[in-house]
C-alpha positions as CSV (number, residue, x, y, z in Angstrom):
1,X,123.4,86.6,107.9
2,X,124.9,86.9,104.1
3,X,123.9,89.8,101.8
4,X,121.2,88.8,99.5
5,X,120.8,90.5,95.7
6,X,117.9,92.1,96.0
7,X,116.7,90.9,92.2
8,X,117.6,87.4,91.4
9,X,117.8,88.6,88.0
10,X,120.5,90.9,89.0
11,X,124.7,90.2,88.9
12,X,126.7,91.4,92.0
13,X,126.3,94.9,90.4
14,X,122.3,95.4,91.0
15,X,123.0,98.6,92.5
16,X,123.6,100.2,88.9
17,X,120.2,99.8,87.5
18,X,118.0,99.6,90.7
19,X,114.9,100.8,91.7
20,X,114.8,102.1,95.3
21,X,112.3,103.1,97.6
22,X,112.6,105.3,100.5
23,X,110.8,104.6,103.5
24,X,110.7,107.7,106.2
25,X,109.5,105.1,108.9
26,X,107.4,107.5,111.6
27,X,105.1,108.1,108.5
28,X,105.1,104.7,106.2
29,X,102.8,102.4,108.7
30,X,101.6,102.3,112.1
31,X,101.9,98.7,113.5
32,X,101.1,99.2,117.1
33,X,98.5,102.2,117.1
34,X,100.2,104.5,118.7
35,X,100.1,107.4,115.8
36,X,103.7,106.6,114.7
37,X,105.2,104.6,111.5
38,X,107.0,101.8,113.2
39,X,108.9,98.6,111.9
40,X,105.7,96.2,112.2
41,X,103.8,98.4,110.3
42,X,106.7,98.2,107.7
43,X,107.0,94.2,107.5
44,X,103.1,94.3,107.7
45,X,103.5,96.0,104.0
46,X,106.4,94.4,102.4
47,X,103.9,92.5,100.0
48,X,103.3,95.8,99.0
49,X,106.2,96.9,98.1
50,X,107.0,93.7,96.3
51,X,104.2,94.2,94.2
52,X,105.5,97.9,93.2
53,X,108.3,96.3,91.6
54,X,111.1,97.5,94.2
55,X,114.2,96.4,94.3
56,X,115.9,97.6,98.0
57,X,114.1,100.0,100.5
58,X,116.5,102.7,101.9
59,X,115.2,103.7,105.7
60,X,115.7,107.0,106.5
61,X,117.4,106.7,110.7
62,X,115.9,104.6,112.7
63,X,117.9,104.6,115.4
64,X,117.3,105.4,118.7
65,X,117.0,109.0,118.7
66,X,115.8,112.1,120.6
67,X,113.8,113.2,117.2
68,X,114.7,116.7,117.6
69,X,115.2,116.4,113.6
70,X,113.1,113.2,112.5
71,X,115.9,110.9,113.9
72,X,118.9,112.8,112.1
73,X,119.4,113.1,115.8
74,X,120.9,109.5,116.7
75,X,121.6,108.8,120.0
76,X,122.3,105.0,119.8
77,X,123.7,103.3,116.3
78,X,123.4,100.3,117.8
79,X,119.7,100.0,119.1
80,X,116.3,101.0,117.0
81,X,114.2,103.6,118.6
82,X,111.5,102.5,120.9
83,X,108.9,104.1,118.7
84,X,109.7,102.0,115.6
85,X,110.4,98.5,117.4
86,X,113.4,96.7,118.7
87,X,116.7,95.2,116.8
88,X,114.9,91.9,116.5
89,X,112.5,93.5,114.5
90,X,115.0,94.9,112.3
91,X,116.6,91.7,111.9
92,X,113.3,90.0,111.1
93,X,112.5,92.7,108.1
94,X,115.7,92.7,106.7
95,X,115.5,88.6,106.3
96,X,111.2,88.7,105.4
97,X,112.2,91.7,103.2
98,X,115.3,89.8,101.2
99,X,112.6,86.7,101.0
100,X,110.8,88.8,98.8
101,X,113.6,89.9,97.1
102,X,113.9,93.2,98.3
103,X,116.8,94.6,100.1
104,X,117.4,97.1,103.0
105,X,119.3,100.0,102.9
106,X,120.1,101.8,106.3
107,X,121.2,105.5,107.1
108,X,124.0,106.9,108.5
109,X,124.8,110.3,109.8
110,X,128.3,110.7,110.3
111,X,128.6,114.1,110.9
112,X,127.1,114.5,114.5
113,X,125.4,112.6,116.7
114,X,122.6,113.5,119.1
115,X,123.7,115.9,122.7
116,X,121.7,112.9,123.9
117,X,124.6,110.5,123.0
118,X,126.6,109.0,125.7
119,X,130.3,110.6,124.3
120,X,128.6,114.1,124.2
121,X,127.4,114.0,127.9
122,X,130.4,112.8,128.9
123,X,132.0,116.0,126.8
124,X,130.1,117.5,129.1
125,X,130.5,116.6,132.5
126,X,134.5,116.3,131.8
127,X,134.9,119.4,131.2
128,X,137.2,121.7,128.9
129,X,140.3,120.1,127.7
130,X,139.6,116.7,128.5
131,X,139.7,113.5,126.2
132,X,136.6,113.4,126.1
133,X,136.0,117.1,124.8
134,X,138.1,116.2,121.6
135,X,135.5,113.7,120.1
136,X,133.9,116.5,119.4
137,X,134.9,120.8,118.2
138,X,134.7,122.3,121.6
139,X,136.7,125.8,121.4
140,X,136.9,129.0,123.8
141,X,135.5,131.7,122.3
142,X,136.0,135.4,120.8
143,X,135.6,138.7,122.5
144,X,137.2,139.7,125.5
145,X,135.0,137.1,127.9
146,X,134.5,134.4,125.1
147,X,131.5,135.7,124.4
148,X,131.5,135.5,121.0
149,X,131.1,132.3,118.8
150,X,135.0,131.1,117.8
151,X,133.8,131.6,114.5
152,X,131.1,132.8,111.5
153,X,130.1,129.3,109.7
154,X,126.6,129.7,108.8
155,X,123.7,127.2,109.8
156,X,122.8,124.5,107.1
157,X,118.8,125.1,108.9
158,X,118.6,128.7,110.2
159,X,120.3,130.4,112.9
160,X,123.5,129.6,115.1
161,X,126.4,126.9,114.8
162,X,127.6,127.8,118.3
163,X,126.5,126.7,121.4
164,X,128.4,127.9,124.6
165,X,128.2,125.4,127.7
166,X,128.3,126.6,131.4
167,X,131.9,126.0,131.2
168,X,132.0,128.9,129.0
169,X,133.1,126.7,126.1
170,X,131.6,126.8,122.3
171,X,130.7,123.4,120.2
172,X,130.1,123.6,116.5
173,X,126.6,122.0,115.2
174,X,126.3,122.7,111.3
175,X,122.8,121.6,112.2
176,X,120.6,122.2,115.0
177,X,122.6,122.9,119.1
178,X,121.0,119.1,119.7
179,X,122.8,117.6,116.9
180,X,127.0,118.3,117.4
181,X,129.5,117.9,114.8
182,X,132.0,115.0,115.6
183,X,135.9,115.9,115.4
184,X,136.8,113.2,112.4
185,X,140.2,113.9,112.6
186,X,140.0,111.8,116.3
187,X,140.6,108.0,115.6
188,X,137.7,107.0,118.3
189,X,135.3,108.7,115.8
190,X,137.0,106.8,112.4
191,X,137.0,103.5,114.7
192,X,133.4,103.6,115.7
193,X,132.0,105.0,112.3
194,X,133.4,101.0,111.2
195,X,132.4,99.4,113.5
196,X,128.7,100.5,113.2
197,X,128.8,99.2,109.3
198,X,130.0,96.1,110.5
199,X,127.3,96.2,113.1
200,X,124.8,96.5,110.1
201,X,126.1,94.5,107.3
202,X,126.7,91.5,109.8
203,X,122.8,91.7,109.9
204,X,122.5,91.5,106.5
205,X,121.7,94.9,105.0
206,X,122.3,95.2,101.3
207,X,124.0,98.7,102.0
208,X,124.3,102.0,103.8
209,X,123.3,105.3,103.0
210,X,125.6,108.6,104.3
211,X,123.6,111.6,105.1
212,X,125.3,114.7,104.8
213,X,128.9,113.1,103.3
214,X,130.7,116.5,102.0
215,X,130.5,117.9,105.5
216,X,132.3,116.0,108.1
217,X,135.4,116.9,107.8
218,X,136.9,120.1,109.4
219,X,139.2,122.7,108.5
220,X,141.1,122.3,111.9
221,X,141.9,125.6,112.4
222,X,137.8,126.5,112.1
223,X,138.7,130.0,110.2
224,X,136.1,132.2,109.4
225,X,134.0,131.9,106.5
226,X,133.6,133.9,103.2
227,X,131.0,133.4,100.6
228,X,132.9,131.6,97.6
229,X,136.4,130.6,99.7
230,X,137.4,127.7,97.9
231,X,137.9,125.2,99.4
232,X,135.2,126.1,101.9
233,X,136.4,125.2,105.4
234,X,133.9,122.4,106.1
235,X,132.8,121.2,102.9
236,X,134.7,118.7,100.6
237,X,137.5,118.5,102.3
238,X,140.5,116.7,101.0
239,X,140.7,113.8,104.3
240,X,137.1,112.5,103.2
241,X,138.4,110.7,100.8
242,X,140.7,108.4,102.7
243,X,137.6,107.7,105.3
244,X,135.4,106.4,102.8
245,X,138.3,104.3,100.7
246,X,138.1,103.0,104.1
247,X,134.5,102.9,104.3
248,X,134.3,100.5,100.8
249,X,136.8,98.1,102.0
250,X,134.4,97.0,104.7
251,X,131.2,97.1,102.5
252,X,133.5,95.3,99.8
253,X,133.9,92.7,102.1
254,X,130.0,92.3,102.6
255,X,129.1,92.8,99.4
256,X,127.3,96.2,100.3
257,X,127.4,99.2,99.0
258,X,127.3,103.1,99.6
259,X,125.0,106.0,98.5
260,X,125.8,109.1,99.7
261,X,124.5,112.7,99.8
262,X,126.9,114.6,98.3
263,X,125.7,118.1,97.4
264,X,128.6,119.9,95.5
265,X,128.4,122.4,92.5
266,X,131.9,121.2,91.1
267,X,131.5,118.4,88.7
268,X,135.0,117.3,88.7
269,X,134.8,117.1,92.7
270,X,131.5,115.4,93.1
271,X,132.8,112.3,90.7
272,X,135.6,112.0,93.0
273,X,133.9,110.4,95.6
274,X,132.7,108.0,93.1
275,X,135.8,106.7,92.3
276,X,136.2,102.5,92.4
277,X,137.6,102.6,95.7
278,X,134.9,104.7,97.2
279,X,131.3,105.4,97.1
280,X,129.5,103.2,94.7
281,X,126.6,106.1,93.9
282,X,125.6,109.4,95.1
283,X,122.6,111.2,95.5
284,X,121.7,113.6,92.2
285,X,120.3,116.7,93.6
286,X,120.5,119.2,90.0
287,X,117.7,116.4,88.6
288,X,115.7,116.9,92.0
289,X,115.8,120.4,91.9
290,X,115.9,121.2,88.2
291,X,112.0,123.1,86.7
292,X,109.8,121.3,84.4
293,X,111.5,123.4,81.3
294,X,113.2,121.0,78.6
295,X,116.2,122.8,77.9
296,X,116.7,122.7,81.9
297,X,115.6,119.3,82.0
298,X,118.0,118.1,78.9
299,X,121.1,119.8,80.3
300,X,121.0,118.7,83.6
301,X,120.8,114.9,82.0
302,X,123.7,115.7,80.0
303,X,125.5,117.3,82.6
304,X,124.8,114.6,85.2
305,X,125.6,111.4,82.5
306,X,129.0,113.9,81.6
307,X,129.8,114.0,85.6
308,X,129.4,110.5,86.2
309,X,131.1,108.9,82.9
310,X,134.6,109.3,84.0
311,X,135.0,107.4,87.2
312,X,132.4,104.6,85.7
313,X,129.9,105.4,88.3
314,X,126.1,104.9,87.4
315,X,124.2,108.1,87.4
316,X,121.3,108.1,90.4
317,X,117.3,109.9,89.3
318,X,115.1,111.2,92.1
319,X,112.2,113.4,91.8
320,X,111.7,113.8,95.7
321,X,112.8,112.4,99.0
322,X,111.6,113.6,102.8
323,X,113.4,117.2,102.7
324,X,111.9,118.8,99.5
325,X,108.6,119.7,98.4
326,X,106.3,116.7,96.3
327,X,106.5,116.5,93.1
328,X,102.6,116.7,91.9
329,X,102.8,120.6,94.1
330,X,106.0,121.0,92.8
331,X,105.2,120.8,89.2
332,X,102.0,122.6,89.4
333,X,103.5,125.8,90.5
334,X,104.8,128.7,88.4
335,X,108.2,128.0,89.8
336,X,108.6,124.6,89.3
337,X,112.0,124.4,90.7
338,X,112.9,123.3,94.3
339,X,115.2,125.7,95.9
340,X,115.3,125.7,100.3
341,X,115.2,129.5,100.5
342,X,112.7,129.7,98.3
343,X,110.2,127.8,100.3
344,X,106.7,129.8,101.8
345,X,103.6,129.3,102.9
346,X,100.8,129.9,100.3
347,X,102.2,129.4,97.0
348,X,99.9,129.0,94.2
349,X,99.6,125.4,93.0
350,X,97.6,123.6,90.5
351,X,97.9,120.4,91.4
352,X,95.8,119.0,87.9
353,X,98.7,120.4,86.0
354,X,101.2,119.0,88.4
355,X,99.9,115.5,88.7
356,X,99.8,115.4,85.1
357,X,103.3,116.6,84.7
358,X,104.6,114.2,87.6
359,X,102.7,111.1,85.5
360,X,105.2,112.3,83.1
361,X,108.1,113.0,84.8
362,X,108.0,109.5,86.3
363,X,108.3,107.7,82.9
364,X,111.0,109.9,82.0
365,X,113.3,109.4,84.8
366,X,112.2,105.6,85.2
367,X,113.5,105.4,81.6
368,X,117.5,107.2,81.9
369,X,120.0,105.3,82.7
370,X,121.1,104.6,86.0
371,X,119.7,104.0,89.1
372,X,116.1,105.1,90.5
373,X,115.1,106.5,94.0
374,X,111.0,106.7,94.7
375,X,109.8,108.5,98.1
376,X,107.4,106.7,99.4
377,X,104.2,108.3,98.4
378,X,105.2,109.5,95.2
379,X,103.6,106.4,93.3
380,X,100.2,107.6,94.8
381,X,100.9,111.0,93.3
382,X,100.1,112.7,96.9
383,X,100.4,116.6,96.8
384,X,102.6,118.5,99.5
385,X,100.1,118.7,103.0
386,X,99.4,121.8,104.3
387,X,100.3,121.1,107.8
388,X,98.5,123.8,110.7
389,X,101.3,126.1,111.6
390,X,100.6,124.8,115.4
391,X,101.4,120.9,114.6
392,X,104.7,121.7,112.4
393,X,107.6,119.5,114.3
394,X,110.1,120.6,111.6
395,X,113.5,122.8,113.1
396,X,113.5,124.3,110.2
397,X,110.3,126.1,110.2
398,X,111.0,126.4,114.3
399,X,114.5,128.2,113.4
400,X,113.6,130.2,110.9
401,X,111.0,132.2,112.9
402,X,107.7,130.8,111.6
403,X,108.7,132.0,107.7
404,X,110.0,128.6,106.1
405,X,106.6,125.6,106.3
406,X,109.4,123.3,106.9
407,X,109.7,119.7,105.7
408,X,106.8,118.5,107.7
409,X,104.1,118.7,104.3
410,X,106.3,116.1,102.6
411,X,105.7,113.6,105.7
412,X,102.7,113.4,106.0
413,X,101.3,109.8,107.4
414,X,100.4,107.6,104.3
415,X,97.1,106.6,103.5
416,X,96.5,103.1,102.9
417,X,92.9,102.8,103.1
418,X,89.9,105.3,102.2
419,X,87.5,104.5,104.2
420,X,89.6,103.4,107.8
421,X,90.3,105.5,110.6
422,X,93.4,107.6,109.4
423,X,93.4,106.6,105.9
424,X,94.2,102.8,107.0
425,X,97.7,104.3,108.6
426,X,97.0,102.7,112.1
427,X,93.9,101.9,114.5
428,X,94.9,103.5,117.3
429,X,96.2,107.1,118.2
430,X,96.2,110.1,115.6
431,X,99.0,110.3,113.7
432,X,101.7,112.3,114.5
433,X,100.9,114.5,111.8
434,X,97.4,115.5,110.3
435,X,96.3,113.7,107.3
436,X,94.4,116.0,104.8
437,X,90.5,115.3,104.4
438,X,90.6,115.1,101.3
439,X,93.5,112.2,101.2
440,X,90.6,109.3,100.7
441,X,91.0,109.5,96.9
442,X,95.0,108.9,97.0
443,X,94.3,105.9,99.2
444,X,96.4,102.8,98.5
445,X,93.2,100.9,98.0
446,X,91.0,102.8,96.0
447,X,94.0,103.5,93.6
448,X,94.7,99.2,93.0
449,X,91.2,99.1,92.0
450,X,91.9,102.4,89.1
451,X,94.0,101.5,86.1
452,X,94.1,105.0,85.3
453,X,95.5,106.2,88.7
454,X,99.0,106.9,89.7
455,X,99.7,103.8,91.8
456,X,98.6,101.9,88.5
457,X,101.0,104.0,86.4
458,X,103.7,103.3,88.7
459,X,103.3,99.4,89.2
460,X,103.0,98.9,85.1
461,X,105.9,101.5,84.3
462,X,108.1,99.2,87.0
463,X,107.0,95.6,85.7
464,X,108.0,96.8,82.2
465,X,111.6,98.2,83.4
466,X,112.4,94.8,84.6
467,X,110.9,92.6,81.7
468,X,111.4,95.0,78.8
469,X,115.1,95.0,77.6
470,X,116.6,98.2,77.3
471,X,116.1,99.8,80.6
472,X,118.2,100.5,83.4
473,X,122.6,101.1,82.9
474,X,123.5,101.5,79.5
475,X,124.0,104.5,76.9
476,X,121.5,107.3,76.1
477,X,121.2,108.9,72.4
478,X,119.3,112.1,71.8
479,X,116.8,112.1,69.1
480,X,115.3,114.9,66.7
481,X,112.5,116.5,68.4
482,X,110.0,119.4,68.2
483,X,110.8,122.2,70.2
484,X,109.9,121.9,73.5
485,X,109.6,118.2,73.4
486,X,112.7,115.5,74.4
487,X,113.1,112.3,72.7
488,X,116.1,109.7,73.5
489,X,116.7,106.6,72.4
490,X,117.9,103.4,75.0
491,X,119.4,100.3,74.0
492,X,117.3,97.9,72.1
493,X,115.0,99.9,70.2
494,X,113.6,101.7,73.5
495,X,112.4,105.1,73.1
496,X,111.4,107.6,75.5
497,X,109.0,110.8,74.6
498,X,108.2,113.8,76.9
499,X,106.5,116.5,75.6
500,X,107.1,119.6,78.1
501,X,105.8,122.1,74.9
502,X,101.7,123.7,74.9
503,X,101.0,121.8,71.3
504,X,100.4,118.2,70.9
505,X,103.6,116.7,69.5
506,X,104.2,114.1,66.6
507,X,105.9,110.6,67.9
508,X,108.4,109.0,65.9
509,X,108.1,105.5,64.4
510,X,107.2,102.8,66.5
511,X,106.3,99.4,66.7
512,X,104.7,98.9,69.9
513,X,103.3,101.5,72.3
514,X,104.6,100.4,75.9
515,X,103.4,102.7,78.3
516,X,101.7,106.2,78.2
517,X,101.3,108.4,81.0
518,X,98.5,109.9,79.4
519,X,95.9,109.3,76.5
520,X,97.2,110.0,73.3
521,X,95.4,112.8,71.1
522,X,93.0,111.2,68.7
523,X,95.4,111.6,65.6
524,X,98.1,109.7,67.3
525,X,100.3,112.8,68.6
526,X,101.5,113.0,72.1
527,X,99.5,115.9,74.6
528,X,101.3,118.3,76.5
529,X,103.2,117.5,79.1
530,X,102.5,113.6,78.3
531,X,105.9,111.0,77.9
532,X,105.4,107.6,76.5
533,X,107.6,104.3,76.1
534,X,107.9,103.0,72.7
535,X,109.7,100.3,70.7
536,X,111.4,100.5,67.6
């Protein structure tokens, strides 16, 4: 099944300029009523999504998979998890969703694999020093009995990296003990890591995204770990690079392409990996993390456009995705950065002033250039959930003893329909997550019938990036601008006002309003915390 562009409008490089919407598939749409998101319930909406304006959907895993960590878990690369559907069914919404013009973007998780998978129990049973044992970092351990962990990596979720086996060897899991770390420097692990993209862009997928992609390869001598050892021992290391030059000579020969989640504070590093023979984009976690604060806001889009410039690469925008707290909570807090260890339960959020400054903060990064990711959700402005501590699923709330709420508010089932049993999600079982009562009024429906609501916002900012010139890859331009207020110019006249100050803000001259996120103040000036897209 050939790769289809998923824009006819678009060359070869659509990727550059697109407008991509990830789908977290337990929580998107339940086809079968059994409480979780599955892939009927996705095909069942693809009209919807077509409508937004999108132009590929990116599925988080949906693999067969013990979901110990919402199917970052995989067991089986090859098959989709009984709970979403079957492989036909994949097959099936990658060809209805490329009829609609939309194309699919699958995850990857290179860096470990599920204990569930067939090479870890065979680890396992085989026993120390076998073949089998090498696909993996199995090590005796420290202390005069091994009982000590071989070394002191810290956890990327709380708690240990080590897990000692009855055998009384260790394995390393950078993650949870049900997720371990695969050896990369063994050729079974490069071998099968290709075959499973050719697996997928056989079937058609327009490309793949890499969860985790700085991390999986080793130091091999594992040494211990000090805060600010450069280079750190498991993070950007050198041999990554040759794996994914390999990588992009298989999606080159599809026509695919990469995205990858690459979270490194070293500018010159991160570009790297978005060199021509490698990744095509990468994920840009400052902008998804950075407060509502101009200055903050205007130096992190410097920075990023300055990172990206010299290897050619198109920037990426994303204001949320399935791991960090919504955006409309997000902005309505004192703090209005995202920051893991920062997370707790019971911060003070007013979510009026957030949904206001998301409005905003969605025509400004719609309007930068590059590339656009949109969690699913966001265009309905939903607030983070606050999930009863006895139904959190998250590890990371588990791990941390009960301190961290975990990823589970941002996951909440969608709701499609205000007045249906669950919010229209399915029309069976309870989802596997509480819906909020109050979750009526951000209902897909009763949003297409408001021209002032969110989804509206969205589906009119979207129609206008496509048919407006100006938008998408090309060159930014600061313009003069009130304090607290940023104004950039695009290509062909395009102009793009956000005013983050407390006073209403005077808009330059314009031809033709486009889009507001808000009403303008009676005397034509821009409100706080209101952007708007004008023409020259």
């Amino acid at each position: 099944m050939p790769v289809v562009a998923p824009h006819p409008s678009r060359t070869d490089d659509w990727w550059r300029d697109a407008v991509i919407y990830q789908v977290y598939p337990r929580s998107f749409a339940d086809g079968d009523g059994d409480g979780t998101g599955d892939l009927a319930g996705v095909r069942g909406r693809l009209p919807y999504l077509a409508e937004l304006g999108v132009d590929a959907v990116w599925f988080t895993p949906w693999y067969a998979s013990p979901m110990v960590d919402g199917g970052y878990d995989v067991a089986d690369y090859r098959a989709i998890d009984p709970a979403f559907g079957t492989l036909d069914e994949a097959e099936k919404l990658i060809a209805e969703a490329a009829e609609l013009g939309i194309g699919v973007i699958v995850d990857i998780v290179p860096n470990h694999v599920s204990d569930q998978h067939p090479w870890f129990r065979a680890a396992l049973e085989a026993g120390p020093g076998s073949p089998e044992r090498e696909r993996f970092h199995f090590r005796p351990g420290r202390g005069e009995h091994g009982e000590l962990p071989p070394n002191d990596w810290p956890s990327q979720f709380s708690g240990n990296t080590w897990t000692r086996v009855p055998d009384g060897e260790w394995y390393l899991h950078l993650f949870t003990p049900e997720q371990p770390d695969l050896n990369w420097a063994h050729p079974d692990v490069r071998k099968e890591h290709e075959d499973i993209l050719r697996f997928w862009f056989s079937r058609g997928v327009a490309g793949v995204r890499i969860d985790s992609a700085a991390l999986l390869v080793k130091d091999p001598a594992l040494p211990d770990y000090t805060e600010g050892t450069d280079p750190c021992p498991y993070i950007d290391q050198d041999e990554l690079h040759d794996i994914y030059r390999s990588w992009r000579a298989i999606a080159d020969e599809y026509g695919a392409v990469f995205v990858g989640e690459v979270w490194l504070p070293d500018a010159e590093r991160f570009a790297r990996y978005l060199r021509p023979d490698e990744l095509h984009t990468a994920f840009n976690f400052a902008f998804l993390a950075c407060p509502w604060e101009p200055d903050r806001l205007r130096r992190t889009i410097d920075n990023t456009l300055a990172e990206h410039a010299p290897v050619g690469a198109p920037a990426t925008w994303v204001l949320c995705n399935h791991d960090v707290t919504r955006t409309v909570t997000r902005y309505g807090r004192e703090d209005t950065a995202f920051d893991f260890a920062t997370k707790r339960f019971g911060t003070p959020t007013d979510l009026e002033l957030g949904t206001r400054r998301a409005r905003a903060a969605a025509l400004l990064t719609l309007a930068l250039p590059g590339s656009v990711y949109l969690y699913q959700g966001e265009e309905l402005g939903l607030p983070e959930a606050d999930i009863p501590r006895e139904r959190i699923q998250d590890p990371m709330h588990l791990r941390s003893g009960g301190t961290d709420p975990g990823r589970d508010g941002c996951r909440v089932p969608l709701p499609w329909a205000a007045e249906a049993p669950w919010y229209g999600f399915g029309t069976g079982a309870e989802p596997w997550l509480p819906q909020p009562e109050d979750w009526a009024r951000y209902a897909v429906d009763r949003q297409s019938a408001d021209p002032e609501s969110m989804l509206a916002l969205y589906r009119e900012a979207m129609q206008l990036r496509r048919s407006e010139k100006g938008f998408g890859d090309g060159t930014l331009t600061w313009l003069p601008a009130a304090e607290g207020v940023l104004a950039f110019a695009r290509d062909e006249g395009l102009l793009c006002v956000v005013n983050l100050s407390e006073r209403p803000a005077a808009l330059p001259t314009y031809q033709r309003l486009l889009l507001a996120s808000g009403p303008l103040a009676a005397d034509g000036s821009l409100p706080s915390d209101t952007a708007v897209w004008l023409r020259a």
